[in-house]
N, C-alpha and C positions, 0 to 999 in steps of 0.2 A: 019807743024806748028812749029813753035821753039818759047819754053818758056822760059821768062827770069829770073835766077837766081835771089836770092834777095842777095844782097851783105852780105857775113859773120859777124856780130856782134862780137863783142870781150866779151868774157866769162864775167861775173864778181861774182861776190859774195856778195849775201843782206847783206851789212851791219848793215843794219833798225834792222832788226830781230834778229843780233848778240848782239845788243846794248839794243835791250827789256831784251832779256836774260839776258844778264851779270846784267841791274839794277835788274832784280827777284832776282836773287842768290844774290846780294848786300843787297838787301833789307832781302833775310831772313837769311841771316850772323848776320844782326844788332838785327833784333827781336829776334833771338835764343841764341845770346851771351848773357854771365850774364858777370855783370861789376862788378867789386870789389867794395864796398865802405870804404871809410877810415876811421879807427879805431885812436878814441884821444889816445896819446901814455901816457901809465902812466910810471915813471920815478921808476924803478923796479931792482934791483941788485940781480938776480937770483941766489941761492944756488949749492955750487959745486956737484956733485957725480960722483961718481969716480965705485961706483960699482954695479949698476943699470944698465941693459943694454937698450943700446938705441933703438929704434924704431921709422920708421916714424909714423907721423898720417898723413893718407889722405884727411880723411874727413872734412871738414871744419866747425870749432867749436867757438861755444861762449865762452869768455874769463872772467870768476872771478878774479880779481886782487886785493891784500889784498898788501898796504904798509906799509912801519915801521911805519910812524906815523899813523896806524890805518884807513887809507882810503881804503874805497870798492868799488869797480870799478863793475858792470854784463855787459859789453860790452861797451859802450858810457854812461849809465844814474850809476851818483855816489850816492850810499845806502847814505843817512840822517844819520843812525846809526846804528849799527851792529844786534844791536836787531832784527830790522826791514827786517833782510836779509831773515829769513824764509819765510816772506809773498812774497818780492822778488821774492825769488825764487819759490814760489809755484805759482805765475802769471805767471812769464815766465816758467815752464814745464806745465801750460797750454794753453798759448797758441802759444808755439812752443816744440808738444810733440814727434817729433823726434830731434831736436838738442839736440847734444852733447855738456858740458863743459867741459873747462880744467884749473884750479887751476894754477895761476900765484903768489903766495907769495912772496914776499923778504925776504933777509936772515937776517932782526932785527925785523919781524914778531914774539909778545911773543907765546910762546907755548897756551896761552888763549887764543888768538883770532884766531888760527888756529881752535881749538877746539870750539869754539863759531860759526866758518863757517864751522865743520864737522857737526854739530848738527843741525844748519840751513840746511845745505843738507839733513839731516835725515828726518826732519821737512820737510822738501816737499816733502817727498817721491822719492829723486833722491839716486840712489845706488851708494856711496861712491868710490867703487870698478870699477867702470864706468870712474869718473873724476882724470883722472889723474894729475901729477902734476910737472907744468914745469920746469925743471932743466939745468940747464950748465954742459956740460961739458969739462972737464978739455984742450981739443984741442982746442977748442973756439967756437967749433958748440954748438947747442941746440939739447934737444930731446923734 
């Protein structure tokens, strides 16, 4: 009795199932990324130091912005008036009670209204010694 071969098929490789995969892992790239969003730039002329040594920050932090003519910036929403910064600030450390800030001044910031936003940080309970404060320097980088 002789049985007949079935003629050899040429290998290939599922495509189909390569193609599920790759959109799964597509898909959870997009879901698991965080996207930046953009910060309005306030127009800021940072102070030099020259003997403070520099460090990075990694973490990613909300930005206080004090300008010379007395505008307050706590991230995108601009403070009404200075007074009002303590209450400000006591809404946002609650309800973003692990973000950190970081003190953005310009260098025609009078000494009172630096003090008027140390005291406002008191006033809601944020530790002074926590928020540091952004400077230039003198190479051209930032710390």
């Amino acid at each position: 009795m002789f049985f007949e071969k079935p003629a050899p098929r040429p290998r290939q490789l599922p495509i189909v199932s390569m193609i599920d995969i790759l959109f799964i892992v597509l898909i959870f790239f997009i879901v698991s990324s965080e996207f930046k969003t953009k910060r309005p730039v306030v127009q800021i002329q940072l102070p030099t130091s020259r003997e403070v040594p520099a460090k990075l920050v990694s973490d990613e932090r909300s930005v206080l912005a004090v300008t010379a003519d007395g505008v307050v910036r706590l991230d995108e929403l601009t403070i009404p008036d200075i007074s009002l910064l303590g209450a400000y600030l006591q809404a946002f450390a609650k309800e973003n009670p692990t973000r950190k800030l970081e003190l953005e001044a310009d260098k025609g910031v009078s000494l009172e209204q630096l003090f008027e936003v140390r005291d406002a940080l008191t006033k809601a309970g944020l530790d002074i010694k926590d928020v540091p404060v952004r400077t230039e320097i003198p190479d051209g980088s930032e710390e």
